[in-house]
C-alpha positions as CSV (number, residue, x, y, z in Angstrom):
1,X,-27.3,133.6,-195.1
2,X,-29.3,136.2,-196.8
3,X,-28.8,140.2,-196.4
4,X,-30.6,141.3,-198.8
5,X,-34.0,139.3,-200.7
6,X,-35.2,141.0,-203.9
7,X,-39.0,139.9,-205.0
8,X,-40.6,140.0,-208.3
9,X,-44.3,141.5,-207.8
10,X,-46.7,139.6,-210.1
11,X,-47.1,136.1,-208.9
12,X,-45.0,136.4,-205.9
13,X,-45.9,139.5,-203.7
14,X,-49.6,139.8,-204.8
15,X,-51.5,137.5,-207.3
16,X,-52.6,139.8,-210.1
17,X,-54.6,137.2,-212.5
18,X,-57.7,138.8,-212.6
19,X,-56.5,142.0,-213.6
20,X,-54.1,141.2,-216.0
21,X,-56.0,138.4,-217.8
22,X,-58.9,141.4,-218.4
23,X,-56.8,143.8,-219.6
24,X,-55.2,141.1,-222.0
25,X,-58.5,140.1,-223.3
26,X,-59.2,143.7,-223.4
27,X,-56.2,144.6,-226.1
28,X,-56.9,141.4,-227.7
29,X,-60.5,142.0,-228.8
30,X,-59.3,145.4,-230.5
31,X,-57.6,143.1,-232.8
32,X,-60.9,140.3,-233.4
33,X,-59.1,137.9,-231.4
34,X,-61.2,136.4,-228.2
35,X,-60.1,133.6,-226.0
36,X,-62.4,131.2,-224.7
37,X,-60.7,130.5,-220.8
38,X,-59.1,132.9,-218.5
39,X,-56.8,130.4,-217.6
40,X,-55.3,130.6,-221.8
41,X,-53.8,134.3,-220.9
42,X,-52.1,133.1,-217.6
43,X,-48.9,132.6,-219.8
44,X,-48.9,136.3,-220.0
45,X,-48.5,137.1,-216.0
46,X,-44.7,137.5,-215.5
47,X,-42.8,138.4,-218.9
48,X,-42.2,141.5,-220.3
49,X,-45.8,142.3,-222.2
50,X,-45.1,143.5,-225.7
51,X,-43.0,139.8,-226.0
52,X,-46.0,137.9,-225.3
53,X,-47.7,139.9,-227.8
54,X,-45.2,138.9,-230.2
55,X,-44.7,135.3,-228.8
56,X,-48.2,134.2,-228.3
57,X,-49.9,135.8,-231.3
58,X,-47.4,136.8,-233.5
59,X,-47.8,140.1,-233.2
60,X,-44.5,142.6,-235.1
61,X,-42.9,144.9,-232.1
62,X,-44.5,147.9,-233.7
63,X,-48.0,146.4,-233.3
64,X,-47.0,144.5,-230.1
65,X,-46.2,148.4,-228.6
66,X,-49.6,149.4,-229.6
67,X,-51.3,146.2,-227.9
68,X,-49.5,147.1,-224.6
69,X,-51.0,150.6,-224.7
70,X,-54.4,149.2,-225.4
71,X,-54.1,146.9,-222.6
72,X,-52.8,150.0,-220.2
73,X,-56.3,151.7,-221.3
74,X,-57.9,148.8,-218.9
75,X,-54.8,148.2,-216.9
76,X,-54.8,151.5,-215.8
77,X,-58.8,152.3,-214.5
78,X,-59.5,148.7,-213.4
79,X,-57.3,146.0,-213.8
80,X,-54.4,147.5,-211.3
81,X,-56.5,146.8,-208.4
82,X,-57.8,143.4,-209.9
83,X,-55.4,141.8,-207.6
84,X,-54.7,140.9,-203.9
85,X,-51.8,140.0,-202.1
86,X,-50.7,136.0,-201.4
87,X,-51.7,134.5,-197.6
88,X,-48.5,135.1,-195.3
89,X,-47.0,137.2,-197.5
90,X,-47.2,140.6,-195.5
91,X,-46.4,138.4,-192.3
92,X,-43.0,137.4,-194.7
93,X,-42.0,141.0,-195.1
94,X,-42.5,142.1,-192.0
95,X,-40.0,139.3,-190.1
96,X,-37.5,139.7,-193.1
97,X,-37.7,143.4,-191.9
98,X,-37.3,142.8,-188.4
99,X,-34.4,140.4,-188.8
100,X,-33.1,143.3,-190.7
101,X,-32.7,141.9,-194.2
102,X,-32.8,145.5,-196.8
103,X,-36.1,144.2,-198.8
104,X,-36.2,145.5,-202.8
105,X,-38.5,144.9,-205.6
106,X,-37.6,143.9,-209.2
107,X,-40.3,143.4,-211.4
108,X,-41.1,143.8,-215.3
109,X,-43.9,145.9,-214.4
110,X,-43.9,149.6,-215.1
111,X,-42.2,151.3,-211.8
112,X,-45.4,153.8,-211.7
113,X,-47.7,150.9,-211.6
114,X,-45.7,148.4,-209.4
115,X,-45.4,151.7,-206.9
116,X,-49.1,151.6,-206.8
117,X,-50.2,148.5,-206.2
118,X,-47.8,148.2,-203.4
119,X,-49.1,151.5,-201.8
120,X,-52.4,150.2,-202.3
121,X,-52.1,147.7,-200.5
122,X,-50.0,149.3,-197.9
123,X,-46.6,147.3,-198.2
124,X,-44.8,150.4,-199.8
125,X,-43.0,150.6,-196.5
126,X,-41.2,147.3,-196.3
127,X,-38.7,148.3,-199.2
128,X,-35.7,150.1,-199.8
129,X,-36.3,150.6,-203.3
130,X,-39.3,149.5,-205.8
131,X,-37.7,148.9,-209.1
132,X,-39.7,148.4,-212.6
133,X,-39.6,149.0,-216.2
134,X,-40.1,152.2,-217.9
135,X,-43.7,152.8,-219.4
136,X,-41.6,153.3,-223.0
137,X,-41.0,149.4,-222.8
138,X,-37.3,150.1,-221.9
139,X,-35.5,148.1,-219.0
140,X,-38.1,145.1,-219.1
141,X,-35.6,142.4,-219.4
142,X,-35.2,140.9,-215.8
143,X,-31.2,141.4,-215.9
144,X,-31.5,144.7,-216.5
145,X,-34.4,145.3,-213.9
146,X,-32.4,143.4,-211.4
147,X,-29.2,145.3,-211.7
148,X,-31.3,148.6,-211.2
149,X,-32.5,147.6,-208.1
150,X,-29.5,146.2,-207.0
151,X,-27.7,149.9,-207.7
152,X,-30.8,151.9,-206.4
153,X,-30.7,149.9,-203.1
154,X,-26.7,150.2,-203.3
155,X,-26.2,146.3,-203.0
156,X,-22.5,145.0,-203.5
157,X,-21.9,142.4,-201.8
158,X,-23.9,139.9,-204.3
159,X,-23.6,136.6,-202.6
160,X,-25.6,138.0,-199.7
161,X,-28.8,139.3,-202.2
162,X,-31.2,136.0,-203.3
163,X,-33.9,137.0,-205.8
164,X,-37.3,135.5,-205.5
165,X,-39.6,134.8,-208.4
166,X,-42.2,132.5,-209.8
167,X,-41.0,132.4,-213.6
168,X,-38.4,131.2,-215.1
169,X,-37.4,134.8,-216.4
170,X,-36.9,135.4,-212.6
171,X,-34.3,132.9,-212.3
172,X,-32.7,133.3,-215.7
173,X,-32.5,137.3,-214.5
174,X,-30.8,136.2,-211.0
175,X,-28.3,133.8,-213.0
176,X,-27.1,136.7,-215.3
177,X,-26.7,139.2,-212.6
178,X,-24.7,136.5,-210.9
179,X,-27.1,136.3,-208.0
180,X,-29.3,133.2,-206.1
181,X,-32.4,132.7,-206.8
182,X,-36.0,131.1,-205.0
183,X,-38.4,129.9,-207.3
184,X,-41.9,130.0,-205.5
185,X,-44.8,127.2,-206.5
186,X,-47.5,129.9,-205.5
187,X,-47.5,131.6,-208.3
188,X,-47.4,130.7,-212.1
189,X,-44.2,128.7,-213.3
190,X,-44.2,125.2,-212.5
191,X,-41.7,123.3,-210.5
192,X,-40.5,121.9,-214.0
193,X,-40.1,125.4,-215.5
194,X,-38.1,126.9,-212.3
195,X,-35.9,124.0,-211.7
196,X,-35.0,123.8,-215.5
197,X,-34.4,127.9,-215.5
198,X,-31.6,126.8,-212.5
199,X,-33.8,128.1,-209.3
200,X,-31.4,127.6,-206.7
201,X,-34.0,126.9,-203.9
202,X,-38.0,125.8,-204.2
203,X,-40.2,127.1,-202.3
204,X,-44.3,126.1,-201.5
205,X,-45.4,128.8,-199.6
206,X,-44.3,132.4,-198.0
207,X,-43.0,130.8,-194.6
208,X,-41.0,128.6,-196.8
209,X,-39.1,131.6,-198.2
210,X,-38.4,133.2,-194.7
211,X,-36.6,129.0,-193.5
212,X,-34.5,129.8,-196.9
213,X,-33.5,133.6,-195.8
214,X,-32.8,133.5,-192.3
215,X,-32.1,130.1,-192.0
């Protein structure tokens, strides 16, 4: 059904909660502000960073901008390998690959850092193309990330691409771009969030994504 399957990275690919929860709390305690429970920054694994800045604590762009480089002070030296990748997810890639479905990445992470997490783990070489924001905070909206990797992995033919995400901003970004979309329960949206974003299939586990693919 399927050519082409495009995957977000955090909370899909790998599971980065550790790492991004400690360099949230990080940038947060620059500003006096401490959070009691891990679990109160998860909100902050998927969307663009410098808008949970500004959504979650109010913060102006300008000091939102500043709170995203203090967080890439952590990010960068520890947190980016804070992170491991799901259970059958390297198994998913690798029959997607050999049923020769083109494999890209679209995620709201910086490109640089996406690109090295998946090297680290060594899962580089499943995609075409690994597409990400720019570390100025320009193309972070999901839209615009998708359409990059859609052009970078020269994808026309948009009925046969499926996006797969765990957040909502996953499945709003498929909808814009006109594409389908697989919201996966692994990760951090709820089934409530990803069904009311419009996720086109649900899916529990990797296998589950490869029955929706190849059919």
């Amino acid at each position: 059904m399927y050519e082409v399957v495009l995957f977000d990275l955090d909370g899909t690919l790998t599971d980065p909660g550790v790492g991004i929860t400690n360099s949230v709390a990080y940038a947060l305690e620059k500003y006096g502000i401490k959070t009691a429970k891990r679990e109160e920054l998860y909100p902050f694994i998927g969307p663009p960073l410098h808008e949970s800045f500004e959504g979650f604590y109010g913060f102006s762009r300008e000091k939102a901008m500043e709170a995203v480089a203090y967080y890439r002070e952590y990010y960068s030296d520890r947190g980016i390998f804070e992170n491991v990748v799901y259970d059958g997810m390297e198994e998913l890639l690798a029959k997607l690959k050999e049923a020769g479905k083109t494999l890209l990445v679209a995620t709201s992470k910086p490109e640089l850092f996406a690109r090295m997490i998946l090297e680290h783990f060594g899962l580089t070489g499943y995609f075409t193309y690994i597409a990400g924001a720019n570390m100025d905070g320009s193309r972070t909206k999901k839209d615009e990330v998708i359409s990059y990797a859609l052009m970078a992995g020269n994808v026309v033919d948009l009925p046969k691409a499926v996006m797969v995400g765990d957040r909502e901003h996953d499945i709003l970004g498929a909808k814009k771009v006109g594409l389908a979309s697989i919201g996966v329960l692994y990760g951090y949206g709820s089934r409530g969030e990803l069904e009311g974003a419009g996720a086109d299939y649900i899916a529990k586990k990797a296998e589950d994504i490869a029955q929706i693919v190849l059919g």
